[in-house]
C-alpha positions, 0 to 999 in steps of 0.5 A: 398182565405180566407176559413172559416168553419160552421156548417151550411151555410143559403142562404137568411136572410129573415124570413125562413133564419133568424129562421133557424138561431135561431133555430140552433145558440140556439142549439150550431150550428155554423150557418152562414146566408149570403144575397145578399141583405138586411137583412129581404127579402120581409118582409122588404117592408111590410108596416104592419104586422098585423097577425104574432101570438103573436105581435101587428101590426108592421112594416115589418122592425121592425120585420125583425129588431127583428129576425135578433138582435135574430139570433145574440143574440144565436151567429148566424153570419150574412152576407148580401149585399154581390156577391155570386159565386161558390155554390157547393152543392153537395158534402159532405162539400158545398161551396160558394164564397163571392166577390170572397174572401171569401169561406165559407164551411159548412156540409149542407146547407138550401136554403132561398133565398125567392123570388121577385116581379113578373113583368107585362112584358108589353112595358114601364114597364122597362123604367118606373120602378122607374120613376113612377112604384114600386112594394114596397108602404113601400118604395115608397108611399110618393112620391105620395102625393095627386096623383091619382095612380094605384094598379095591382093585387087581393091578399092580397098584393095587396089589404092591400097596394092599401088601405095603400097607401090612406095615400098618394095618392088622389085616388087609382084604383085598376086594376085586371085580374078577376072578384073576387080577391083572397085576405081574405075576411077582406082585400076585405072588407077593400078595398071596404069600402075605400071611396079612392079606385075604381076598374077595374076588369076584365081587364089588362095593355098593355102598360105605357106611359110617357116622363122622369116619368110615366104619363099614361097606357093604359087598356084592357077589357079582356071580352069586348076587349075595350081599354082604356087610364087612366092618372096617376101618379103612378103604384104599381104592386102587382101580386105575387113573383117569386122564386129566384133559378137562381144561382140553375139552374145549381147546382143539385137541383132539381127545378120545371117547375116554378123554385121552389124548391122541397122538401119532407115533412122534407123539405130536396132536392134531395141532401143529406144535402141541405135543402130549407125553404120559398118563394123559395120551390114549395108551395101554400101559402106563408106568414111570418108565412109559411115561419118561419114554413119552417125555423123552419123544416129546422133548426131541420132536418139540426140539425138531419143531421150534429148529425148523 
């Protein structure tokens, strides 16, 4: 098996990885960032990107896109879509195997993997998915061209994608849980003023109907207890994202009751050397923003860390 040596090893290419990367590549760092699967993490399947300071609206792709040709531009070297094994992370040099080829060592290592959309867990959803179901409007919104669709949840995920997908669909019903949503106040107002969108509160799905796509859901009213069926031709959850540590569980790192990552406030883990940025930590916010805050703390404690 081929070994090559870095400095710095950085699990996960979306925003929190891809700034480590600049961080430690402009600092002569010989940083390697590696993904499992493409380049930019959840970013990538955001429609619009309108409050990232300094940039005017822009998509999720085009800023993924500028990180990365930045991180590369310093000479930070760039895997991605690729099978990672063997992650050793606690001695003094860690370790990852790539495909079952290549095996990558480094001096420390900074954890990035972000996280995934989290499912509704309900009869229907897995046979469904793709058929009817998505979690991603950037990706999937044209496909429902002047249909009658449904948006799950009431953050801000939730309520900027329910009133980008009124490009597309005739009409939008947003389904959520509780009677308020946690979104902004701007998005809930762009929401409401939407002559496309309509609103279920207070209620959730039990179950996705169909024959070889999705035609329909049935509906609870969690206050009244009366259930409801809704014909439809597209469901996009939108209901917050789990962190993604599974290859974690057995390394040593310390992870919470949810899985997340904990750190302490230089962003370092329980194991000497390993570091954690982004969506994968134990925190209450995640936005871009966050995440390329993350990624800066982790690159100059990691930088602090390999010096010494």
């Amino acid at each position: 098996m081929e070994t090559k040596q870095y400095d710095v090893i950085i699990l996960g290419g979306g925003p929190a990885g891809l700034t480590a990367g600049i961080y430690l590549a402009r600092a002569k760092a010989n940083a390697l960032v590696v993904d499992t699967s493409t380049i930019g993490g959840q970013t990538v399947l955001t429609y619009e990107v309108a409050n990232y300071p300094g940039v005017e609206k822009t998509s999720g792709y085009q800023l993924s896109s500028t990180m990365r040709k930045q991180a590369e531009s310093f000479g930070c070297d760039i895997v991605s879509n690729v099978s990672v094994s063997n992650l050793e992370v606690d001695g003094k040099l860690k370790s990852l195997t790539v495909n079952g080829k290549i095996k990558y060592e480094s001096k420390a290592i900074i954890l990035a993997t972000g996280g995934r959309s989290r499912t509704l867990n309900v009869p229907g959803e897995i046979e469904f998915k793709g058929k009817g179901i998505s979690y991603c409007a950037t990706c999937d919104g044209d496909f429902f061209q002047d249909k009658e669709i449904v948006v799950v949840g009431g953050g801000n995920s939730a309520l900027e994608e329910a009133d980008s997908l009124t490009k597309y669909a005739s009409k939008v019903t947003i389904l959520h849980e509780f009677d308020y949503f946690q979104a902004l106040g701007h998005a809930v107002e762009k929401a409401k003023s939407n002559p496309k969108i309509e609103f279920i509160m207070k209620s959730h799905i039990t179950e996705f109907h169909g024959d070889s796509k999705l035609t329909g859901i049935s509906y609870e009213s969690l206050d009244l207890g009366k259930k409801s069926v809704m014909k439809v031709d597209g469901v996009f959850i939108f209901i917050g994202y789990v962190a993604n540590t599974e290859k974690l569980t057995d390394s040593g790192v310390g992870l919470n009751e949810r899985g997340e990552v904990i750190t302490d406030e230089n962003l370092q883990t329980n194991i000497e050397g390993v570091f954690a940025a982004g969506d994968n930590r134990a925190v209450r916010y995640r936005q871009i923003t966050t995440a390329v805050a993350d990624g800066t703390i982790a690159a100059l404690n990691t930088l602090e860390y390999i010096n010494q």
